[in-house]
mmCIF entry with sequence, helices, sheets and N, C-alpha, C, O atoms, coordinates in Angstrom:
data_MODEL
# 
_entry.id   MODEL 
# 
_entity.id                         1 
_entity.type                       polymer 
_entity.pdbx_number_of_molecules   1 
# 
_entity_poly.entity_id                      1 
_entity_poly.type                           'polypeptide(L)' 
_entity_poly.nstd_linkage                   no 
_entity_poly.nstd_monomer                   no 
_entity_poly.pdbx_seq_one_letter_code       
;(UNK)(UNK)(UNK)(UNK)(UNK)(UNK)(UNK)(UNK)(UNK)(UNK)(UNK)(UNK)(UNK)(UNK)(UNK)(UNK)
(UNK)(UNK)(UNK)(UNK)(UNK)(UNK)(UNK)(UNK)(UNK)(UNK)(UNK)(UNK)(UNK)(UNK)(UNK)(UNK)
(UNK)(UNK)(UNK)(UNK)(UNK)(UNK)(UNK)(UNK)
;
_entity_poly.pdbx_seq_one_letter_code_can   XXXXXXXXXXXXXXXXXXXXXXXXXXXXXXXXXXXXXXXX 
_entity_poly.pdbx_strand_id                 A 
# 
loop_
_entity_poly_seq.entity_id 
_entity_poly_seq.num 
_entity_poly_seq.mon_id 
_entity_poly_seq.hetero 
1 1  UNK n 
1 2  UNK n 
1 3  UNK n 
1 4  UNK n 
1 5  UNK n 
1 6  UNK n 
1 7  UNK n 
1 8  UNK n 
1 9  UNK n 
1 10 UNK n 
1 11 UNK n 
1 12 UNK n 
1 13 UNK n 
1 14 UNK n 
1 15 UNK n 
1 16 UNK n 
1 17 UNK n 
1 18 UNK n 
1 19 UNK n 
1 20 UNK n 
1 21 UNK n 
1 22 UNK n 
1 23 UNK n 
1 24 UNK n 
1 25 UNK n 
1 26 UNK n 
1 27 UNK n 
1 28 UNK n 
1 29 UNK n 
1 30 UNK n 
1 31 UNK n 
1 32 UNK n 
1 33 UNK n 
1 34 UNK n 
1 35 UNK n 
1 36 UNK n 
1 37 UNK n 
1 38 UNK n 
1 39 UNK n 
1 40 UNK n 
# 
_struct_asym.id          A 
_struct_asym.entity_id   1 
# 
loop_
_struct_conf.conf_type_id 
_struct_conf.id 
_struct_conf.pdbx_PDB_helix_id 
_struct_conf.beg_label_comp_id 
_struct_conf.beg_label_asym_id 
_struct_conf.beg_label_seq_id 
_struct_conf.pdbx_beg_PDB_ins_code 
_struct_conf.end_label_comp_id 
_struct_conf.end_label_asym_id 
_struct_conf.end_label_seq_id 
_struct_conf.pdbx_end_PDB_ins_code 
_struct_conf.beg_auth_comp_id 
_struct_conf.beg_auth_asym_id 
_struct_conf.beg_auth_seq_id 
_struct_conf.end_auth_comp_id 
_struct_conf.end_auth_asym_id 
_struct_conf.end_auth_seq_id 
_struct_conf.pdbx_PDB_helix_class 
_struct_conf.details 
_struct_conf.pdbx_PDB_helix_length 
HELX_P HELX_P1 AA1 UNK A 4  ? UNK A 7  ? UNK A 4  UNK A 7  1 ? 4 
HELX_P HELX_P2 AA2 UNK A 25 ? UNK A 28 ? UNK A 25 UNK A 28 1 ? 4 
HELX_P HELX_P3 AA3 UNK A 35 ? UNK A 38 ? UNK A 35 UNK A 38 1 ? 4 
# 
_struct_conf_type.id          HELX_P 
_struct_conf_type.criteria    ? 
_struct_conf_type.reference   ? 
# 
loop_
_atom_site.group_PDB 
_atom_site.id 
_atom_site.type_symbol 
_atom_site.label_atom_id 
_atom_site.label_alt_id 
_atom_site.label_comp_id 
_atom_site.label_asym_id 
_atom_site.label_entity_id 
_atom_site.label_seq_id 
_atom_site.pdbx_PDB_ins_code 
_atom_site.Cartn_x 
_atom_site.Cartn_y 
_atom_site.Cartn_z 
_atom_site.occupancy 
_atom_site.B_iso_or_equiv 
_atom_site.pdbx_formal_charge 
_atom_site.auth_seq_id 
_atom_site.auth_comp_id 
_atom_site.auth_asym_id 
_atom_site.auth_atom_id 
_atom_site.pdbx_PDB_model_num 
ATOM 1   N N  . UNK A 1 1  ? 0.817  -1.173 0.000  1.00 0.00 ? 1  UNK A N  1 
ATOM 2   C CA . UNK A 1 1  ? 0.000  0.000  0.000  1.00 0.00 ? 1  UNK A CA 1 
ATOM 3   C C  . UNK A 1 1  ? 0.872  1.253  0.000  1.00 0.00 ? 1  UNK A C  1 
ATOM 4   O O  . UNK A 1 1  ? 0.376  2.212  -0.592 1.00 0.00 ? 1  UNK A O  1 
ATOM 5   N N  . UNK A 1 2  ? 2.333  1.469  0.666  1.00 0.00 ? 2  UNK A N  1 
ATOM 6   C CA . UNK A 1 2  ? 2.454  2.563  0.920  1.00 0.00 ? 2  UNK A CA 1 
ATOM 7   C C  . UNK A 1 2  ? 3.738  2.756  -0.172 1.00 0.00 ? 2  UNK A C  1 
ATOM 8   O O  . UNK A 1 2  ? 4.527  3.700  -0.215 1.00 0.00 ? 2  UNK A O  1 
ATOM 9   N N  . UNK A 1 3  ? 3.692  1.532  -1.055 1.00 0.00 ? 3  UNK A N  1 
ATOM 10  C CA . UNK A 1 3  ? 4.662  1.704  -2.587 1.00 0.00 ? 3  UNK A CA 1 
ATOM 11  C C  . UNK A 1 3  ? 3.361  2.617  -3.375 1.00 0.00 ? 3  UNK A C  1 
ATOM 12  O O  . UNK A 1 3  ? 3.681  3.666  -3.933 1.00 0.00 ? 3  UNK A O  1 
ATOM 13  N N  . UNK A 1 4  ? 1.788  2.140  -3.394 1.00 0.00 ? 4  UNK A N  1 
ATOM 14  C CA . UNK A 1 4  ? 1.140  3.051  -3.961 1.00 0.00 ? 4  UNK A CA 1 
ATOM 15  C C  . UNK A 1 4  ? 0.904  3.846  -3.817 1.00 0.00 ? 4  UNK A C  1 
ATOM 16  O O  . UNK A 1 4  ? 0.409  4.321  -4.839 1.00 0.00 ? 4  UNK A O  1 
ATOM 17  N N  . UNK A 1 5  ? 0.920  4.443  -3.106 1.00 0.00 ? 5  UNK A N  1 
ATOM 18  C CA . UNK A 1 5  ? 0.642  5.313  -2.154 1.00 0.00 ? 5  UNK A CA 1 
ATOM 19  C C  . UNK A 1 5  ? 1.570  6.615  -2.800 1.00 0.00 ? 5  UNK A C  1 
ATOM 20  O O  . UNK A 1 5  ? 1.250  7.675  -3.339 1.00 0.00 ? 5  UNK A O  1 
ATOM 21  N N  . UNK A 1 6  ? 2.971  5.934  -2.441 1.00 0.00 ? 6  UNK A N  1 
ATOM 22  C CA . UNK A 1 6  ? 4.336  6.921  -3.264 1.00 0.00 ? 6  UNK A CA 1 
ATOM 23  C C  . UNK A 1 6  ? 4.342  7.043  -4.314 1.00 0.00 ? 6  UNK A C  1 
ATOM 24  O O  . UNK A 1 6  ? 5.016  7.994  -4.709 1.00 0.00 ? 6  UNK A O  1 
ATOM 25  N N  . UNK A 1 7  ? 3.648  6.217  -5.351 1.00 0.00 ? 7  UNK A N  1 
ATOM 26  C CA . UNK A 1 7  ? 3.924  5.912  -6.913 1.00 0.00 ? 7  UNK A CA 1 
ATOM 27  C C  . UNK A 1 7  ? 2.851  7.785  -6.982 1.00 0.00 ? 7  UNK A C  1 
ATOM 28  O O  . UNK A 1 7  ? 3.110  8.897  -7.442 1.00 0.00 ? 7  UNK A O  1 
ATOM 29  N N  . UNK A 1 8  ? 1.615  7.141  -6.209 1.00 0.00 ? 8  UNK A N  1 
ATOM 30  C CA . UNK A 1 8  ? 0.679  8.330  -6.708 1.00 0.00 ? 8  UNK A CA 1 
ATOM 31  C C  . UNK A 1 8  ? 0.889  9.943  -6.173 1.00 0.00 ? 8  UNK A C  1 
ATOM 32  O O  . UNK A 1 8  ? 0.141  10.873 -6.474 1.00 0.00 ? 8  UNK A O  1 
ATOM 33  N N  . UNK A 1 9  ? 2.061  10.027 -5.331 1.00 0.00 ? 9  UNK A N  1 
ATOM 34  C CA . UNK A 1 9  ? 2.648  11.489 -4.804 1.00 0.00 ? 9  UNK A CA 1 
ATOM 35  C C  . UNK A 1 9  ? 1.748  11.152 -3.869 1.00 0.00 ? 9  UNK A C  1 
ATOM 36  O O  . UNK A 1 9  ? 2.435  11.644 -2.974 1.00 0.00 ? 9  UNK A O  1 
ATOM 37  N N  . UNK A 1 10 ? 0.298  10.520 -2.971 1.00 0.00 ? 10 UNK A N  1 
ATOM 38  C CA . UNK A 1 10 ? 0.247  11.164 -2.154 1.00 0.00 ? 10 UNK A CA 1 
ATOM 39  C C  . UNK A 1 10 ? 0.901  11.562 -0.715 1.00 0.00 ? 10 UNK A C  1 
ATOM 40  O O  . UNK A 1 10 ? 2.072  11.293 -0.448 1.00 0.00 ? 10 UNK A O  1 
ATOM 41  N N  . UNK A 1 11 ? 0.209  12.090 -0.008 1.00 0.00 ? 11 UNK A N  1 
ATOM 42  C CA . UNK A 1 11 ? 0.691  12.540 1.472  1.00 0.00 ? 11 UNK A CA 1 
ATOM 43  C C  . UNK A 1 11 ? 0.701  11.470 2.185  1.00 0.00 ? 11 UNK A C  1 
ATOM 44  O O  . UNK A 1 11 ? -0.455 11.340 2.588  1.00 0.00 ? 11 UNK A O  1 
ATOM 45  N N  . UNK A 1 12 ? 1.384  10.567 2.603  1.00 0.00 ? 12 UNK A N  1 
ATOM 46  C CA . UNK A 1 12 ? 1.033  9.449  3.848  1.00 0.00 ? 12 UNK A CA 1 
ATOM 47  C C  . UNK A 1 12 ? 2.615  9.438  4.446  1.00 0.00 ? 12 UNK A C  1 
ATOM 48  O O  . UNK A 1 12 ? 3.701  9.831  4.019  1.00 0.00 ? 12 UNK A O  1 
ATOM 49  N N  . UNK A 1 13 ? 2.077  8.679  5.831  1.00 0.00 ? 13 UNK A N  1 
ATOM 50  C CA . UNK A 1 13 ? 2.886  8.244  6.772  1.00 0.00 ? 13 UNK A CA 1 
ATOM 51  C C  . UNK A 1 13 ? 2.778  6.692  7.120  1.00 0.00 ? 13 UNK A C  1 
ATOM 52  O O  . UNK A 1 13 ? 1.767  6.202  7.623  1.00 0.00 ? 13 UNK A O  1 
ATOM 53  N N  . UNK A 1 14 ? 3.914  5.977  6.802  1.00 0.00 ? 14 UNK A N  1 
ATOM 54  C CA . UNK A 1 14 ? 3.909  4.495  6.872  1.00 0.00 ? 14 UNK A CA 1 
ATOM 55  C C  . UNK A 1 14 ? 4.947  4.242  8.725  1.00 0.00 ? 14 UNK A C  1 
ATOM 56  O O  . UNK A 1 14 ? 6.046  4.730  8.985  1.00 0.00 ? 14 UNK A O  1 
ATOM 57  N N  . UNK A 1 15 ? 4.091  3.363  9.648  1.00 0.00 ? 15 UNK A N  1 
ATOM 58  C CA . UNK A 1 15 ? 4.626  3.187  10.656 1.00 0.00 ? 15 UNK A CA 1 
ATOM 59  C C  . UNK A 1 15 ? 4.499  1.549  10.466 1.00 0.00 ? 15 UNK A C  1 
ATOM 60  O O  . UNK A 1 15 ? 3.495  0.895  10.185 1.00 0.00 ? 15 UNK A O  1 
ATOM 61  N N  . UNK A 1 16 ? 6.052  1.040  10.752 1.00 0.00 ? 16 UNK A N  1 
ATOM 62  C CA . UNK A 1 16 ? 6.510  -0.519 10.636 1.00 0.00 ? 16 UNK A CA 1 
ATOM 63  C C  . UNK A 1 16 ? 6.282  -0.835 12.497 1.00 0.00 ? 16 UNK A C  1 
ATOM 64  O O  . UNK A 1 16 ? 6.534  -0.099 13.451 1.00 0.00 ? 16 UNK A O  1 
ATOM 65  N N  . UNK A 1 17 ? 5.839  -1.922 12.454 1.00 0.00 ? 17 UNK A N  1 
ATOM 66  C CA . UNK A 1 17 ? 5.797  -2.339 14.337 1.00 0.00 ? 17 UNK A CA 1 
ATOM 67  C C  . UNK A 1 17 ? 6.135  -3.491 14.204 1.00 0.00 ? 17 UNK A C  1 
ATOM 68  O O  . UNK A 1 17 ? 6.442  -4.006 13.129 1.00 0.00 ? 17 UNK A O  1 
ATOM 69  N N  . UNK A 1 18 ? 6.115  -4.195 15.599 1.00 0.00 ? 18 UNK A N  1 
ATOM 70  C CA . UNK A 1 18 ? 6.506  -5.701 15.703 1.00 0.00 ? 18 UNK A CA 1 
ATOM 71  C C  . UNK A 1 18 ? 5.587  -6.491 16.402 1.00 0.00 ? 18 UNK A C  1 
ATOM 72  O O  . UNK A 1 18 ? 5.075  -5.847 17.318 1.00 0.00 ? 18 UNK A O  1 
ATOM 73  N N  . UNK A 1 19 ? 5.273  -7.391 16.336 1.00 0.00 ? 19 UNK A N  1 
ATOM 74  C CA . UNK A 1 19 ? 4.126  -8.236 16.593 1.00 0.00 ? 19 UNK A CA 1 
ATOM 75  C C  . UNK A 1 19 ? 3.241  -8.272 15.434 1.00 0.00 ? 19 UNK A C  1 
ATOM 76  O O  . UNK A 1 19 ? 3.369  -7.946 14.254 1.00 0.00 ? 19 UNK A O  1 
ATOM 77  N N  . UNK A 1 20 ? 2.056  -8.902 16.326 1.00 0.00 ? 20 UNK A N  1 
ATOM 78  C CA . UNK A 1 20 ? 0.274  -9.224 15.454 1.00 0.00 ? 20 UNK A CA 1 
ATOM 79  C C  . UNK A 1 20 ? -0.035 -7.935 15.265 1.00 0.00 ? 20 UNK A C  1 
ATOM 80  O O  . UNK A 1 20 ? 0.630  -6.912 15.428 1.00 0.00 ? 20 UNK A O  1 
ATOM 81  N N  . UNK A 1 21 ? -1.440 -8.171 14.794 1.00 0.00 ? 21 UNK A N  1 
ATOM 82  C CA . UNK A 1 21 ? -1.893 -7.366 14.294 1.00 0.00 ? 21 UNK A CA 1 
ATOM 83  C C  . UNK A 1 21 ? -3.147 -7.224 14.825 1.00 0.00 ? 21 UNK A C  1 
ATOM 84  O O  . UNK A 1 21 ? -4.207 -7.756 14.493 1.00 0.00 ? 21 UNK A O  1 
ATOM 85  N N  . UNK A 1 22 ? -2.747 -5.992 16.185 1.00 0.00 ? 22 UNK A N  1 
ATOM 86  C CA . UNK A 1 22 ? -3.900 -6.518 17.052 1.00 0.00 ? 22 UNK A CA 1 
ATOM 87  C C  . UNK A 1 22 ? -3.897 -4.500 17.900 1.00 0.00 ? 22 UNK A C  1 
ATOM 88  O O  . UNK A 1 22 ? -3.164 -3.596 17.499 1.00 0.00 ? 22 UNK A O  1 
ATOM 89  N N  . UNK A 1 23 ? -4.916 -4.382 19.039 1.00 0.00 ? 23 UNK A N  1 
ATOM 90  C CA . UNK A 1 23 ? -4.701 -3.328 19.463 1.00 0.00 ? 23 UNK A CA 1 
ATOM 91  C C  . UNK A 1 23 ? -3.896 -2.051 19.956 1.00 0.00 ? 23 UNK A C  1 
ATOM 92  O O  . UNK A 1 23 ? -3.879 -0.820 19.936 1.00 0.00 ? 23 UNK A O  1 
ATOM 93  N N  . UNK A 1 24 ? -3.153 -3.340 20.473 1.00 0.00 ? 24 UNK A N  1 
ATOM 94  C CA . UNK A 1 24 ? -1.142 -2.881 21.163 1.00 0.00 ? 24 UNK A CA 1 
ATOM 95  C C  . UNK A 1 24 ? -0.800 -1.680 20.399 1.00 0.00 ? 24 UNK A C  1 
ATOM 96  O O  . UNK A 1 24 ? -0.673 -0.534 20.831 1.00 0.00 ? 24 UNK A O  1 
ATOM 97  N N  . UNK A 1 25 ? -0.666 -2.124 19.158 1.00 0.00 ? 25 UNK A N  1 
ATOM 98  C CA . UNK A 1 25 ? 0.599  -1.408 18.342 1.00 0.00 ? 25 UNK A CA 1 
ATOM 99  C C  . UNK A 1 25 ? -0.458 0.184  17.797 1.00 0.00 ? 25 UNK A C  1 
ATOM 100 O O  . UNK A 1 25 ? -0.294 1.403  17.854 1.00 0.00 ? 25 UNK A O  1 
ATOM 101 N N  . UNK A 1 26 ? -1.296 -0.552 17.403 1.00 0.00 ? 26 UNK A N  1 
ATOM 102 C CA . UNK A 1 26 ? -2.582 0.853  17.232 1.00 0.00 ? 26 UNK A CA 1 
ATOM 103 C C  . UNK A 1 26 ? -3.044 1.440  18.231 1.00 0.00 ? 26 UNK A C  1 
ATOM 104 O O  . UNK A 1 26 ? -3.931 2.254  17.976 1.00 0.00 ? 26 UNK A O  1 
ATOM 105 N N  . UNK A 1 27 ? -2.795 1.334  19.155 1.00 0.00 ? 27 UNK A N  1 
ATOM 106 C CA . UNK A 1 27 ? -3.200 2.180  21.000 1.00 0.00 ? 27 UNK A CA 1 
ATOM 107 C C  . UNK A 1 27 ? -1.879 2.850  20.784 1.00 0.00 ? 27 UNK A C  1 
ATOM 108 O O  . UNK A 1 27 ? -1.906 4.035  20.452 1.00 0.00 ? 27 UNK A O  1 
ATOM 109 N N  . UNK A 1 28 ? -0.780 2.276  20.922 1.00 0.00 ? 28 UNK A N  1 
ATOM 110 C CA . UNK A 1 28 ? 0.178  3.080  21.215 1.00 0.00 ? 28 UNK A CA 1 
ATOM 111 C C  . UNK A 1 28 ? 0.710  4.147  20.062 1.00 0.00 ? 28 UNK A C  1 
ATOM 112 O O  . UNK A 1 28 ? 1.505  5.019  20.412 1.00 0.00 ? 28 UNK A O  1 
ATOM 113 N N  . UNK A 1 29 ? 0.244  4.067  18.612 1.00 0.00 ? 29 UNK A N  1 
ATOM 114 C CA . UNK A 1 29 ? 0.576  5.137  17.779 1.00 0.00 ? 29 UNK A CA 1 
ATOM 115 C C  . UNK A 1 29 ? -0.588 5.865  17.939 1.00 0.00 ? 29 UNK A C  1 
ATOM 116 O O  . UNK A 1 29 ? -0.251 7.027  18.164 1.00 0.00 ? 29 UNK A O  1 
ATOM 117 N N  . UNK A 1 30 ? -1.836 5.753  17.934 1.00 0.00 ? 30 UNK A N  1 
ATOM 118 C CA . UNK A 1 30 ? -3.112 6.732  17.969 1.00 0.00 ? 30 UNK A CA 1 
ATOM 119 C C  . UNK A 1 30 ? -3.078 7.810  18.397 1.00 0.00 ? 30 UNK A C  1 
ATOM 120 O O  . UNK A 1 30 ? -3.967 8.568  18.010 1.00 0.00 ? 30 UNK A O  1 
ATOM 121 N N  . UNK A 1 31 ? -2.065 8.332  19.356 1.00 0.00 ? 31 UNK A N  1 
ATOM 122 C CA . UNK A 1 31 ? -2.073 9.785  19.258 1.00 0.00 ? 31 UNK A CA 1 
ATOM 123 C C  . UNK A 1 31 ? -1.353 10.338 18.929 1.00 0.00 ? 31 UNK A C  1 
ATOM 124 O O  . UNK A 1 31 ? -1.210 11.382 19.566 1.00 0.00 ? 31 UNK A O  1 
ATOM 125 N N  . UNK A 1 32 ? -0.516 10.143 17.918 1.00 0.00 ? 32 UNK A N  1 
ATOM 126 C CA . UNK A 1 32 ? 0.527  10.694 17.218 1.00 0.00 ? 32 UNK A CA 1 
ATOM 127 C C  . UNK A 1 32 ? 0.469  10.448 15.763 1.00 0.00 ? 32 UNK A C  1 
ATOM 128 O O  . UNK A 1 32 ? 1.262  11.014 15.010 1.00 0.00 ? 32 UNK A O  1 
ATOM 129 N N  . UNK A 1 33 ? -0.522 9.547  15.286 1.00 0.00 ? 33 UNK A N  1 
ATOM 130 C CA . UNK A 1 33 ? -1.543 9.495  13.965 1.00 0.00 ? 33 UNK A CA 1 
ATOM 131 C C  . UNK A 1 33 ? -2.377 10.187 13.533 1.00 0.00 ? 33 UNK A C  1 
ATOM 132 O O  . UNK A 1 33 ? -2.663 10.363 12.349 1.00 0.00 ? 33 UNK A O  1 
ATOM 133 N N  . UNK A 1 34 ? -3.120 10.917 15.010 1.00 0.00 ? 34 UNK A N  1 
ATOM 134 C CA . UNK A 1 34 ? -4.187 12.007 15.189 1.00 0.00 ? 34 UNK A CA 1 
ATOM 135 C C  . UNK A 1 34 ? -3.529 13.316 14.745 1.00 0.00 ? 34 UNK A C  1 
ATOM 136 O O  . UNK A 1 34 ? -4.106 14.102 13.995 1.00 0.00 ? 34 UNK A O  1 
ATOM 137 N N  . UNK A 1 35 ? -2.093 13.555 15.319 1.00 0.00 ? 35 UNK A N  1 
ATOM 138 C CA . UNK A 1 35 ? -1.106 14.796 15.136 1.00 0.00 ? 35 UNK A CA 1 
ATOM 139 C C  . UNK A 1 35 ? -1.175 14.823 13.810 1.00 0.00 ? 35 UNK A C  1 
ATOM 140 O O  . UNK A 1 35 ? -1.980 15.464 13.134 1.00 0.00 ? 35 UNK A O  1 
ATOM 141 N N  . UNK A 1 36 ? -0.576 14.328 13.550 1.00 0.00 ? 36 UNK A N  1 
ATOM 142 C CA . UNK A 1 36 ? -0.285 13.590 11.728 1.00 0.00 ? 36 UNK A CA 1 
ATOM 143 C C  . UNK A 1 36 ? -1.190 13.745 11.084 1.00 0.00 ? 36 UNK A C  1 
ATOM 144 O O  . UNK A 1 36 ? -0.798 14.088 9.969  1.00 0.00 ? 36 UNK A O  1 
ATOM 145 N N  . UNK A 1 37 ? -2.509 13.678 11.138 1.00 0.00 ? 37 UNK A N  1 
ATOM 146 C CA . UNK A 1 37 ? -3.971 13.503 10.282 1.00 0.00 ? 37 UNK A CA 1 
ATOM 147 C C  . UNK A 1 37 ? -4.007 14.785 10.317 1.00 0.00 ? 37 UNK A C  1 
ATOM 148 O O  . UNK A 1 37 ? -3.477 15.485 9.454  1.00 0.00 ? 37 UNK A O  1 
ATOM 149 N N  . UNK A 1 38 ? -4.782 15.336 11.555 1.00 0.00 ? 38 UNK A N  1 
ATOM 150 C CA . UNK A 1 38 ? -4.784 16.811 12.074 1.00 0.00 ? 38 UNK A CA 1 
ATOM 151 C C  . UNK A 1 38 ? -3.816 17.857 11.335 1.00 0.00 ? 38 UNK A C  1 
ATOM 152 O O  . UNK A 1 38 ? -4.366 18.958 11.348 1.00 0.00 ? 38 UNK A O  1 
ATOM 153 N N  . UNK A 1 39 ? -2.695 17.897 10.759 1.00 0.00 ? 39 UNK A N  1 
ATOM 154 C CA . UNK A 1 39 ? -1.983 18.828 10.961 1.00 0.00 ? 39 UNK A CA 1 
ATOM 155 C C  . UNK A 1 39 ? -2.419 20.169 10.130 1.00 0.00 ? 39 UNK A C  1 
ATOM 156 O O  . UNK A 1 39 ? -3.413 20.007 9.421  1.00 0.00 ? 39 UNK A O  1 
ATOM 157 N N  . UNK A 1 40 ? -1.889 21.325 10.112 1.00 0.00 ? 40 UNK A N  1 
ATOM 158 C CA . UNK A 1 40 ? -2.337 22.485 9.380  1.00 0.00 ? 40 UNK A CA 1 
ATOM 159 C C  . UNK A 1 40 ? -3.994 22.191 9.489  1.00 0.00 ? 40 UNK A C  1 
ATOM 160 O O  . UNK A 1 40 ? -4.794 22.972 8.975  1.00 0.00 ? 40 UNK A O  1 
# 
């Protein structure tokens, strides 16, 4: 997704974690995704 993502210029932010794919890793970026979304 975030090779297409680049191919098409847009704006994104790709965050790599370790483990499943489960709440953990999305609790602990969610407020700094919000910054990121939010900005300007």
């Amino acid at each position: 997704m975030a090779k297409a993502l680049a191919y098409q210029n847009y704006d994104y932010t790709f965050t790599f974690g370790d483990g499943s794919h489960n709440s953990k890793h999305g609790g602990s970026i969610f407020p700094e995704a919000m910054k990121w979304l939010w900005r300007k």
